[in-house]
N, C-alpha and C positions, 0 to 999 in steps of 0.2 A: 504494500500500500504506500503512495505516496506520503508527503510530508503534509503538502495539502491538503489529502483529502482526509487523510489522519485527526488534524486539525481539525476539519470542517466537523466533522464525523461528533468529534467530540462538542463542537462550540452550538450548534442547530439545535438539538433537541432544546436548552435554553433560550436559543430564538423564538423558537415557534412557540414554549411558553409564553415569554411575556409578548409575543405577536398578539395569540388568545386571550391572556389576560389583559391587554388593552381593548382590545374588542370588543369583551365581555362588560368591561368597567368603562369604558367610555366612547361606546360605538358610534353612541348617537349626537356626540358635541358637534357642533358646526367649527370645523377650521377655514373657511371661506365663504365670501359673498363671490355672488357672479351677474357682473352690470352688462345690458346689453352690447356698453363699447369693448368690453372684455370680448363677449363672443366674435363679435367681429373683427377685432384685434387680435387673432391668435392666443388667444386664453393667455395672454401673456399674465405672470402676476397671480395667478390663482391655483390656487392650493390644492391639487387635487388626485399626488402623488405620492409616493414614500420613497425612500432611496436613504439607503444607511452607509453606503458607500463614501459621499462628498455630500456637500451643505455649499450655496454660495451667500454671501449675506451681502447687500449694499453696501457698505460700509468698509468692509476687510476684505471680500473677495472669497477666492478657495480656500477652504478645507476640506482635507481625503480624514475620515475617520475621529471629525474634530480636532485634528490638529492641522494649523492652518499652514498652507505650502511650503513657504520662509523657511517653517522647521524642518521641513524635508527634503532642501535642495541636495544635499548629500547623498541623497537613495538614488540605486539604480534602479529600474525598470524591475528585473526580477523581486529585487526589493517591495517596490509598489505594488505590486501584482497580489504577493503577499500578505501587504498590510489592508488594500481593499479587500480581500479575501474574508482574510479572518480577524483581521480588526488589532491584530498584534506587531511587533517588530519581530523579522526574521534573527536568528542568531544566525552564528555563522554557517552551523549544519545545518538549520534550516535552508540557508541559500545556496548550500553546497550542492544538499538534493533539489531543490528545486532548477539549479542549473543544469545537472547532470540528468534531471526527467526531460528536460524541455529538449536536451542535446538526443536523448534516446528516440525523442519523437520527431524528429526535426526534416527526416527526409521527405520530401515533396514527390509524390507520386509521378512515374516518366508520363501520362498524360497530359499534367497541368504544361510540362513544356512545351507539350504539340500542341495545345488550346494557344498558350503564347504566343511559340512562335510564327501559329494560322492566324493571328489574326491585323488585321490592315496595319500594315507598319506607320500609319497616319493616327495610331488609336489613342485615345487617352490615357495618360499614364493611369486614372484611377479608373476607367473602365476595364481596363487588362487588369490592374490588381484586384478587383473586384469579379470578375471573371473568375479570374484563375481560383477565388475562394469558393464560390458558386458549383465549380465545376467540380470541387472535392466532396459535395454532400452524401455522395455516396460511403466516403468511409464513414458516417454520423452513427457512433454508439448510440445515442439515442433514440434515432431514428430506429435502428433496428430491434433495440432493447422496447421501442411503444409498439411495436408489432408483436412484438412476445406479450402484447399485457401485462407490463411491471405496472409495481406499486405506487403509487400515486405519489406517495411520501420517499420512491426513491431515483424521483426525476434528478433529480440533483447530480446525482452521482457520472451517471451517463452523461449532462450534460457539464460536468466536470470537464470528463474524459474528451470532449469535441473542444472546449475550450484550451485545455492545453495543447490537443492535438494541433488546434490552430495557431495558436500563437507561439508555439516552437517550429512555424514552418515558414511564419511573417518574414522572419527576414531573410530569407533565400529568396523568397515568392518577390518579396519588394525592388532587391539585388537584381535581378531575373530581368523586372522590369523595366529598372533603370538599365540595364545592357544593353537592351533589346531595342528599347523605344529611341534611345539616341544612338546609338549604332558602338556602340563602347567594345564592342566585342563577344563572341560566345559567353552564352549561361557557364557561371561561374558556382557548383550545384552543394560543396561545402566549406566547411570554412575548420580553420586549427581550435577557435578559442570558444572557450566559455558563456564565455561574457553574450549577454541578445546583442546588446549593441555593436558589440566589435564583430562578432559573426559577421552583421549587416555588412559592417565596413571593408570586410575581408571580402563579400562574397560580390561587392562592387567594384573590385579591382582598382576603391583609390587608395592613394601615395597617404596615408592618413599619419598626423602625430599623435603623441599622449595628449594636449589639447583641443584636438580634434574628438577625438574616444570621447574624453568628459563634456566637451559640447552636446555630443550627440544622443549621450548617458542624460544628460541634463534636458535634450529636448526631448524624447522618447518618456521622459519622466513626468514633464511639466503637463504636457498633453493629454494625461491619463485619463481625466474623469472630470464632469465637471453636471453633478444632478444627473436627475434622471431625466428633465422635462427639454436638455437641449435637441436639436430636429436628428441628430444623429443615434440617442442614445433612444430618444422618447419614439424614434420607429423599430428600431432594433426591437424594445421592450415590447413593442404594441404585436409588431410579427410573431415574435415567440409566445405569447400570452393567446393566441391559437394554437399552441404545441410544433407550430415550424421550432426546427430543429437549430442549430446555432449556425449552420454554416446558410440557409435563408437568412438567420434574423442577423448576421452579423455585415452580410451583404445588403440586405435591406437599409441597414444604418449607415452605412460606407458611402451608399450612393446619396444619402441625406448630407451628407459630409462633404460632397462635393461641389454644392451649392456656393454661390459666389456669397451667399448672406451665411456662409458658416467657415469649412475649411477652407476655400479658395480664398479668401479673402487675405490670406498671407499672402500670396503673391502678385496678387491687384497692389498690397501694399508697399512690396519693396518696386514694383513697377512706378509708382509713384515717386519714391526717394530716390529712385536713377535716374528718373527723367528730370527732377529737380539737381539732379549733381549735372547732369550732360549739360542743362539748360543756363546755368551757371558758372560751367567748367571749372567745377569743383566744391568746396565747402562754402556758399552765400555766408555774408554777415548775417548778425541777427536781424538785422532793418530789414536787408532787402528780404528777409527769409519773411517774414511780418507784415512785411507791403504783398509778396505772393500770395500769400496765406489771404490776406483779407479778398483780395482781386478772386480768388478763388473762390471764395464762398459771394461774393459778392454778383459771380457769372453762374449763380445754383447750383456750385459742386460742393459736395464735402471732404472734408480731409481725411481718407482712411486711415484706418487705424486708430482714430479718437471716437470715444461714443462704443456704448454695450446695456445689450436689452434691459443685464440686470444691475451693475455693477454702477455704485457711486465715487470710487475711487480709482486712483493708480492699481491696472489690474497688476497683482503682486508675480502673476505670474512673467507679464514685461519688465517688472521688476529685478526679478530672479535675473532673467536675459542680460539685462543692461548691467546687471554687479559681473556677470561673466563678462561683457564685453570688454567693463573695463577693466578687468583684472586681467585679460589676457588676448586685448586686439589693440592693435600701435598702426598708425599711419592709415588706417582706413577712409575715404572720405565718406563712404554709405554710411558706416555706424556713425560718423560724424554729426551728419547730416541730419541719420536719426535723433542724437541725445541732443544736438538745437533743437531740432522740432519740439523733444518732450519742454524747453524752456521756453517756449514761443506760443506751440498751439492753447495751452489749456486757458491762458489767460484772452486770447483771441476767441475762441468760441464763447468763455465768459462776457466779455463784450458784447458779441456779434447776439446774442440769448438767446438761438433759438435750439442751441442742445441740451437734452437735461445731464447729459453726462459730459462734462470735457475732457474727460482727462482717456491714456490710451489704452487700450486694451493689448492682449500679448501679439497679434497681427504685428502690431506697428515695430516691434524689436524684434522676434524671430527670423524672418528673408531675410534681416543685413547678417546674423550670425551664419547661418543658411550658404548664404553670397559669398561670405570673407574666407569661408574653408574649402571653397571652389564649390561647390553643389549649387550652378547658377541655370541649370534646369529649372524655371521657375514649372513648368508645367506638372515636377514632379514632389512640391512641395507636399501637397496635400495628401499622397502616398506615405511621407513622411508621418503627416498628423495623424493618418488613417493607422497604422503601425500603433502609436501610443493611444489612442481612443480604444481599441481593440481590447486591451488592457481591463478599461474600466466597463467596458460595454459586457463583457463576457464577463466579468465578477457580477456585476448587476444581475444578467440571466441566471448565473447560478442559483444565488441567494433569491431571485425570484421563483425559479425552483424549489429550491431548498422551502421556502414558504408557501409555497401552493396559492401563487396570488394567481386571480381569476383571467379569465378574457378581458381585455380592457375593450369596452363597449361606451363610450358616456352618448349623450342623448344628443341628437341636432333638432334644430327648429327650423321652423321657415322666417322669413323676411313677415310675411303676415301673423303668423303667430307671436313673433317679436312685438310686432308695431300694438297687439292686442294690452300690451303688458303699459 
């Protein structure tokens, strides 16, 4: 038995307790109003989920497990994976086994490379990775185990099994695609190390240093999990909550991820900050950087990267970013460019009033780190993000397993039965 599931094994039956004994003791409190600008707004703001995994609050941003990100820049990915899991810090044999499960499970079936390398050499990098995942439902423990009639109370387990099986094969499958899609050369199909993240980097054939590894540790890490109600995690959940199995629901959500109003929006952002360096030929003063900024919002554009659905502060997560960059990027003018902008815009949008958030979100500092370690594929950024959301997405299904939460179904209206109200 893994260490995981070991873990899990032992921490559930407590869950599912006090799951019951809240339900029992206080099923029927109202946690939300629901106004009709709500409905039509994307239920933004309304209460009408669980997720034990992350919390984000207005004010501070992320927390994985109540403890808020800040305290976690130091984990790697295997690390995270674990404490979304089960709620604790790995020791060392804990990560030991868990790297050594992830390594045992890590080969990618020779199909997925015929799926790959059939398909238009014009593809998107996250439709190929998202493919390549889809195209593996066949191996879904699950999937075979609800054909047998298992136990209701032991969906968990099988859908353990598909989540590790998947995300110890993310980063070859990612590798794969970065090869493929820019022409980098033959699939590269293992790797020497340990580590998820250095596999990746192994199995990409770049020139990588020690401060490349810890970037990459650090972006695979930050990107984990963020609630259950974001479009990527909140379709995942809704797919699997009809017993689709993890490699539909984890595909389901990927493609939510790809939307320019969620993952892509890293790369809209550092497209931004290059065309501002080109346009300037080089690092703008604050003024003129201050005059662009207004001219811009002033012709109906926004400034990406600043502004977030839920978030009233400096998302900590671009935070995290910007202590790496400047602890370990010299001469850059993109990150440059970037940390003006974090002194420029927030106070601009405060003026200009019509954002309720100024300040930026992790978009606006991820592409320059991204950029400055040569991964200037912007097309294949959001592959990137899709790798660490995988993370948190698949811990969620479990433990939504692991609880026997139901089909999420909630109620639509019509336009006339609104206006009735």
């Amino acid at each position: 038995m893994s260490k995981i599931k070991e873990q899990l094994s032992k921490k559930i039956p407590d869950w599912r307790y006090n799951y019951r004994q809240l339900l029992d003791e206080k099923g029927s409190k109202v946690i939300s109003e629901v106004t009709i600008s709500a409905a039509y707004e994307g239920m933004r703001g309304v209460k009408g989920m669980i997720c034990d995994t992350s919390s984000v609050s207005a004010d501070k941003g992320l927390h994985i497990r109540g403890k808020h990100i800040l305290e976690l820049v130091e984990l790697i990915p295997e690390e995270i994976l674990y404490f979304l899991l089960i709620g604790d810090f790995a020791d060392s044999d804990s990560l030991t086994n868990i790297q050594h499960d992830l390594k045992e499970r890590s080969t990618v079936p020779d199909y997925v490379w015929n799926v790959l390398q059939n398909m238009p050499k014009d593809s998107h990098p996250m439709a190929m990775f998202n493919t390549a995942i889809l195209s593996m439902q066949r191996e879904s423990q699950f999937a075979k185990a609800y054909d047998l009639v298992i136990s209701k109370g032991d969906y968990w387990e099988t859908t353990l099994e598909d989540a590790l099986n998947i995300i110890a094969k993310i980063p070859a499958i990612a590798a794969a695609v970065y090869r493929l899609r820019f022409e980098k050369g033959n699939i590269i199909k293992n790797s020497e190390s340990l580590d998820w993240s250095e596999s990746f980097l192994q199995m990409t054939g770049m020139d990588y240093s020690p401060d490349m590894l810890k970037m990459m540790q650090l972006y695979l890490m930050l990107h984990c999990d963020h609630e259950g109600g974001n479009v990527s995690t909140f379709s995942a959940l809704t797919v699997n909550s009809a017993l689709s199995d993890l490699y539909y629901s984890l595909s389901a959500g990927l493609n939510g991820l790809a939307g320019p109003l969620h993952g892509l929006a890293n790369q809209n952002n550092l497209k931004f900050v290059l065309d501002i360096v080109e346009e300037f030929k080089g690092v703008p003063s604050e003024e003129k950087l201050r005059a662009f900024c207004w001219d811009r919002l002033n012709s109906g554009k926004v400034i990406p990267g600043y502004g977030h659905a839920v978030l009233r502060c400096p998302d900590p997560r671009f935070t995290a970013f910007m202590n790496f960059g400047e602890s370990h990027i010299k001469d850059s003018e993109v990150f440059e460019t970037v940390s003006r902008l974090f002194k420029i815009v927030p106070d601009v949008l405060k003026e200009h009033g019509k954002a309720k958030n100024p300040w930026p979100n992790v978009d606006a500092a991820s592409g320059s780190l991204l950029h400055y370690y040569g991964i200037k594929e912007f097309q294949f950024y959001t592959v990137l993000f899709s790798m660490s959301r995988a993370l948190g997405i698949c811990s969620q299904i479990v433990l939504a397993r692991a609880m026997g939460l139901p089909l999420t179904r909630p109620k639509s209206l019509t336009y006339e039965a609104l206006n009735k109200f």
